[in-house]
N, C-alpha and C positions, 0 to 999 in steps of 0.2 A: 665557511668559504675556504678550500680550498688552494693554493696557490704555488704555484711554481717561481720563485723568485729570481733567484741567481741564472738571468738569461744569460743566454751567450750572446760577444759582441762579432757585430762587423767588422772586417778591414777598419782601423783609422775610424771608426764611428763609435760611441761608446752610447749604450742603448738601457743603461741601467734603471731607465724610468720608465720601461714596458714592464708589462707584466704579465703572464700568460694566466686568463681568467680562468677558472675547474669550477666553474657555476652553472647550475643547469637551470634556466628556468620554468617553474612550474605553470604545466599547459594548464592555461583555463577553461573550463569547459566549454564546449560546443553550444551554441544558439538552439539552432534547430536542426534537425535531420531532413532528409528528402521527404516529399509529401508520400511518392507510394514507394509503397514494399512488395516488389514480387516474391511472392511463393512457390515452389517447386511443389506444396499440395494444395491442388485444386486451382492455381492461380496460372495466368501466363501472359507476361506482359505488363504484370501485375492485376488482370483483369478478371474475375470471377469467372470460371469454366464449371468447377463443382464447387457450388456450397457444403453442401454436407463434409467436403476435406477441409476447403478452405477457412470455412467458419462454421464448427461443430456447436450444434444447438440454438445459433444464428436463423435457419430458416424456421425454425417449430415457432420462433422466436416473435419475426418478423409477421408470419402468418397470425400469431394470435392476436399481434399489436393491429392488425388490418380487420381483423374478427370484433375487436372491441367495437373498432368506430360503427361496422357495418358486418353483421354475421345474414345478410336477407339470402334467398336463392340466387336472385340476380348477381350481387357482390360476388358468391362464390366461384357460379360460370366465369365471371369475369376473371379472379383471381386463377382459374385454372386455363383459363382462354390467354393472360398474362405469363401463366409459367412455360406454357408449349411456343411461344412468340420469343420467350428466355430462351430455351434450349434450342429453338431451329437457330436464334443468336451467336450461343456460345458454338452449334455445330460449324454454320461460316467460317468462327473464327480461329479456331483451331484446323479448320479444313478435313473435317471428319470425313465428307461425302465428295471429296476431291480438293483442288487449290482451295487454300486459305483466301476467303471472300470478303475482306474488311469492310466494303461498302454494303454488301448486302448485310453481314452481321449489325452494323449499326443502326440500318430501318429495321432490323428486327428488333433490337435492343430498344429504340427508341417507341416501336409500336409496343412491345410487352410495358415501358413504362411508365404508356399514357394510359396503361390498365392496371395502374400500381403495382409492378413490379418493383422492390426494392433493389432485387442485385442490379437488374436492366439499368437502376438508375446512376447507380454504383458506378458500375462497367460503365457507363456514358462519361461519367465525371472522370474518370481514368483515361477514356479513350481522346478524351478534348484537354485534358491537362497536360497528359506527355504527347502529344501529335500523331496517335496512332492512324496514318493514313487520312487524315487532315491537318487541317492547319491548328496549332497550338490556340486555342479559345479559352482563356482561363474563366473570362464571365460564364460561358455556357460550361465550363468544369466547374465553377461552383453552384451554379442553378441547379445540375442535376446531385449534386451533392448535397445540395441543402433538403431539395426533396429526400434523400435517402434518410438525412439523418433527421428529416421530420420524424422518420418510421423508426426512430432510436438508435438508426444501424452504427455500430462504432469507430468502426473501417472510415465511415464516411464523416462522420464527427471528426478523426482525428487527423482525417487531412484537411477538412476545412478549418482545421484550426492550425496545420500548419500555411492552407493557401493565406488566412487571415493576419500570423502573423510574420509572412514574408511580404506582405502586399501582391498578391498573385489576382489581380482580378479586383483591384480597390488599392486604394490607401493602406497603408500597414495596420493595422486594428488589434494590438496585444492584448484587450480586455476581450472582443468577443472571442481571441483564440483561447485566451484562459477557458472563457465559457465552455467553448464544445470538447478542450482538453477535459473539463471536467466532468462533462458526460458522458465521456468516454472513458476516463480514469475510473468512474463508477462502476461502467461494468466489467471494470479488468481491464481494461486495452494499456499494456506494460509501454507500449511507445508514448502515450498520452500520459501513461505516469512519469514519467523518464521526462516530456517535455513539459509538464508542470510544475514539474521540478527545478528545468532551467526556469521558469518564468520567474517562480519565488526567488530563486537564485539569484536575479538580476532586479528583481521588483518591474516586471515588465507586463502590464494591465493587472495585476495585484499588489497589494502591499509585500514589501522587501522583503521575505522571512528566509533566514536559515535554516531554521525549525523545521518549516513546513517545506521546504527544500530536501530538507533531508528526509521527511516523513516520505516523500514520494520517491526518493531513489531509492530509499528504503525498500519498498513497495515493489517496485521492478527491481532491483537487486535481487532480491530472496525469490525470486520468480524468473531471474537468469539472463537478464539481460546486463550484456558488459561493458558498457556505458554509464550506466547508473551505476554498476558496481565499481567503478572506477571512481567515477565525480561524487561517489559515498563516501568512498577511500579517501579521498580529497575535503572531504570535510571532517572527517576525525582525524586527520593527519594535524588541520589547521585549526583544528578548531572552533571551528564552523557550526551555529545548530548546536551545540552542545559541549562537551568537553572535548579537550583532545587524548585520544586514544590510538599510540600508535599501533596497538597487538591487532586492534581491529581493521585499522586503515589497511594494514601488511594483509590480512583476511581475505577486505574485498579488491584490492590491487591483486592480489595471485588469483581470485576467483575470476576477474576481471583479463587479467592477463594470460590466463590458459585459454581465453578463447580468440586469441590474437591482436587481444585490444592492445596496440603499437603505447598509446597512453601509460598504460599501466606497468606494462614491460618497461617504461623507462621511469615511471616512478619507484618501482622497486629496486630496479639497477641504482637508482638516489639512494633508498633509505639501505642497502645493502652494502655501501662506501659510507654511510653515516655510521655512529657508536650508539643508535637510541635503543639497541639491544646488547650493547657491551662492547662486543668487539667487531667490527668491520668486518664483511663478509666479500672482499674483491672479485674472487673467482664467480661467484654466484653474482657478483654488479655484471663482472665483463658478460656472463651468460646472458643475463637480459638483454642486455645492449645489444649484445652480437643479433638478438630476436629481433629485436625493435632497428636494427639497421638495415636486416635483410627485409623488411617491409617499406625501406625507403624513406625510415623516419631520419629528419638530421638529428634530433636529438639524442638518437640511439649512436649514429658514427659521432655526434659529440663526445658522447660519455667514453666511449672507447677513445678517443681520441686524449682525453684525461686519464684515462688510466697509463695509454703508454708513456703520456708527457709525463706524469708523477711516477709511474714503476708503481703501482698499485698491485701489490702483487702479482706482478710481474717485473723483468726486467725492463730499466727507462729504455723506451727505444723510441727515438725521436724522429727518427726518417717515418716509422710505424704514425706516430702520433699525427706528423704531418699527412701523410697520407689519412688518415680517418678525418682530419679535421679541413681535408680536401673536400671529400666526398659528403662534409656536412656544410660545406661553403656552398656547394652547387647544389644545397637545397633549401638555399637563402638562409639557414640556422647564421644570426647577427655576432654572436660572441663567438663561432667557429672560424668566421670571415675574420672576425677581429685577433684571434692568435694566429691565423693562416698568416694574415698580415703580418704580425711581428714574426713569423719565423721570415717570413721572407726577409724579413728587415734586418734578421741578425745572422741569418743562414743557418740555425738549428733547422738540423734534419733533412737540410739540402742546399740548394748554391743560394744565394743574398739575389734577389732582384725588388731593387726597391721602388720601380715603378709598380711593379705589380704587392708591392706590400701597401703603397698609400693607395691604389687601387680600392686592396681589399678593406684596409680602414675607412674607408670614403661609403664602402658600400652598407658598411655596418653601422658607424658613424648616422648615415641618413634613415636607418633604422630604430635607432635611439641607442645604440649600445652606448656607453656612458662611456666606458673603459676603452670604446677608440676614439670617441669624440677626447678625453682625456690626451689620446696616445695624439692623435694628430696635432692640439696642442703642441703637444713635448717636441714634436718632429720641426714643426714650423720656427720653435722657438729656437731649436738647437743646430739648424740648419749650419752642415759645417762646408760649404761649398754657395759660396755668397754669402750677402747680411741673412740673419734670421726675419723671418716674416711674422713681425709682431704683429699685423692685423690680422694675418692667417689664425696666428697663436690664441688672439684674444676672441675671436670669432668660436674656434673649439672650446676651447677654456670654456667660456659662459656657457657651449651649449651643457656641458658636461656637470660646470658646477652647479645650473639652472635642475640639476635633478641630485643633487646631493653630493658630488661624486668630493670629496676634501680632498684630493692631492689638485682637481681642478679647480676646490675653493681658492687656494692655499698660491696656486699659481697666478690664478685671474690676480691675486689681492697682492700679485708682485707688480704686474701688468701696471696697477692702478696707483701702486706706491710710486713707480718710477716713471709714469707717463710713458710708459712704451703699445704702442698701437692704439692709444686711447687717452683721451684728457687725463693729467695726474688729478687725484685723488683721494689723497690719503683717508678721506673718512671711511669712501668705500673698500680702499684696502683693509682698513682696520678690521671694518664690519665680513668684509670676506675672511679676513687671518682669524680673526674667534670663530666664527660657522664652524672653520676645519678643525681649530682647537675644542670645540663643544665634540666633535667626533674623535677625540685621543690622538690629531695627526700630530708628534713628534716635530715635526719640523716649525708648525705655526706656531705651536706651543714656546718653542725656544725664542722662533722671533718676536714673538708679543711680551718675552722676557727683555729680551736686547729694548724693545721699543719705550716701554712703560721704568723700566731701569733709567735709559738717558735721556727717558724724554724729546722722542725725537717725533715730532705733530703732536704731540699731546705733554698734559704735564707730566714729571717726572710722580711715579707709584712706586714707590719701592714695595711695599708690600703686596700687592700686584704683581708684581714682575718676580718676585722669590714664588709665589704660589706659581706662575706659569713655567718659573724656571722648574722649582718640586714637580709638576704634572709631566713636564718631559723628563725629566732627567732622576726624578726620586727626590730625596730628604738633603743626601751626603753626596751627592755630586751637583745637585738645583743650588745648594747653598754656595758649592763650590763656584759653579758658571756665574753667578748673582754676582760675587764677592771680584770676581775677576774683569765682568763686563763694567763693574764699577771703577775699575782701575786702569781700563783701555782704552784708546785713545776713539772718539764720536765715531763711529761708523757706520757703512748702511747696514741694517738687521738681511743677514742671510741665514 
């Protein structure tokens, strides 16, 4: 992690308990995608106009699966009486023989595929899912879908398993979407590998797997989709499925990111300001970032927003920073809000307005950002224009310390030693002051030296309290603090 310490103060305010966070955090993959994908071959609307572009080997395909059940003379008239009822369909709808005709296209679509037309039934479930000239019907978009994918089709498989598990026409159903991802994964369909991937990813209608997570990004990865190549990336990075491997993850993050996956462009902007290849690569972080921000991502104006705050190769320019960590605030990014916020607070990088600083900690704060939920703490407590607002103080505190945060521990467990905004309690302070000491916080550390030394709620530990004094302070200054607090006169532990 990252950090920029030494803020600058306000006027008359002394702000030395913010801290400007340079953490980026890592996107978790996506649920699911949209149900249809339009094609610019053979598709429009996303709705089958030519097979043979849209889905090469799909129609030979589809015809033989119709041949198995029924190959008699009648079935075949039929199936050709179906395909000319298809194409006067798709002519409507594209408006080959004049305006585009949506209502005539869909009785023709619908008569071709009460004579087992599989695209017919396709095209139906397309035309009633997104509202093509009627009204959005998702039950009659998966009825005609389900018929499609009776006939194997995978098109029609892979959106009814995303109708199934977004609830589009039912209840949410993540086992039968697994199902039809799966039969469609079978014949290839890379979107179907990509979202079975998310399922095992999440353990959502199968067992939990990373493994098999990863077997399916896999799958559509090395087949070119940059989604998968990304959330593959993401799994050898952390470990996931298998070992961590970051030459690989760096692999399919750039594979992933040349195709303007906005994801990946900021994960490698991360591992390009990490050392997991030796030395830091900044110029090449800001390039990503700079990619990933001109697509509107906040995490990308984040990252740049850390480079100017730290001088990442580059020089610090703080007006810079603030502006980047502007333009990632107004895209709700929570720890962007939260340093936007202490610059206003302390006026790096432009004038102090500190309405609009708790403002922005408020916004991030209700986020979960830990690090403002901490800062408004500090603010409440340090209030230097009227008394401080100890239930303010003690309200952020918990929320901050309730997720780990130890300068929040450390604080709450003042709150509770001196009964300010909340019943005293030393036992809870205690148990708050070790939390933060279990995390190396210097400060708790000394005070649960000061505590256990005089004996102040608890009995006196002298041995105890030299180990806590050694853990802040070392061997030959822990012994020195120990040896002095025993000879000063009862005080509160600060």
């Amino acid at each position: 992690m990252m950090k920029r310490c030494n803020c600058g103060q306000a006027a008359g305010i002394g702000w030395k308990w913010l801290v400007l966070e340079a953490v980026i955090c890592c996107a978790a993959p996506t649920v699911l995608p949209a149900a249809v994908s339009p094609s610019a071959a053979g598709r429009q609307d996303g709705v089958i106009v030519d097979p043979a572009v849209s889905s090469p080997g799909a129609r030979l395909q589809q015809t033989s699966e119709l041949f198995k059940k029924d190959a008699s003379p009648e079935r075949v008239e039929q199936l050709l009486k179906a395909n000319e009822l298809f194409n006067r369909g798709v002519c409507y709808f594209v408006g080959r023989d004049g305006e585009r005709d949506l209502p005539a296209a869909i009785a023709a679509f619908k008569a071709a595929a009460d004579l087992g037309s599989v695209f017919a039934r396709y095209n139906l479930g397309v035309i009633y899912s997104e509202g093509l000239d009627v009204p959005v019907d998702y039950a009659a978009a998966r009825h005609y879908y389900e018929l499609a994918a009776d006939s194997n089709f995978a098109d029609a498989q892979y959106n009814l398993g995303v109708m199934c598990g977004q609830g589009l026409g039912g209840e949410p159903d993540f086992t039968a979407a697994a199902g039809y991802y799966q039969a469609a994964a079978e014949q290839g369909h890379l979107r179907a590998c990509h979202n079975l991937g998310v399922l095992y990813y999440y353990g959502r209608g199968v067992p939990q797997s990373y493994e098999k997570a990863r077997e399916y990004y896999q799958i559509a990865a090395e087949n070119g989709d940059p989604r998968a190549q990304y959330k593959l990336g993401q799994l050898f990075r952390y470990g996931k499925g298998g070992p961590a491997d970051d030459t690989a993850a760096f692999h399919w993050y750039m594979q992933s990111a040349r195709q303007n996956e906005v994801c990946a462009q900021v994960a490698l902007g991360q591992m390009c300001c990490s050392d997991v290849f030796g030395k830091p690569d900044y110029e090449q972080a800001r390039q990503w970032y700079e990619l990933a921000a001109k697509q509107g991502c906040g995490e990308g104006w984040y990252g740049l927003g850390v480079i100017y705050l730290n001088g990442l190769g580059v020089e610090v320019d703080m007006p810079q920073a603030r502006r980047c960590f502007e333009q990632a605030a107004l895209l709700d990014e929570p720890v962007a809000q939260y340093n936007l916020g202490v610059m206003n607070l302390t006026g790096d990088g432009g004038d102090v307005d500190r309405k609009r600083g708790v403002d922005l900690l408020k916004l991030a704060a209700e986020s979960g950002c830990a690090a403002a939920q901490y800062a408004l703490g500090c603010y409440y407590y340090n209030l230097t224009e009227g008394e401080p607002d100890y239930e303010q103080a003690f309200r952020y505190y918990r929320q901050a310390a309730e997720q780990g945060h130890a300068n929040a521990q450390y604080h709450l467990g003042l709150l509770f030693f001196d009964g300010h905004g909340v019943g005293q309690d030393t036992g809870k302070a205690l148990e708050l002051f070790e939390a933060a000491a279990g995390q190396s916080l210097t400060q708790a550390q000394f005070t649960l030296g000061v505590i256990y030394a005089k004996g102040m709620c608890v009995a006196p530990d002298r041995d105890r309290a030299l180990g806590y004094f050694n853990a802040a302070l070392g061997p030959d200054r822990g012994r020195e603090a120990f040896e002095h607090c025993l000879q000063s006169p009862r005080e509160a532990a600060r």
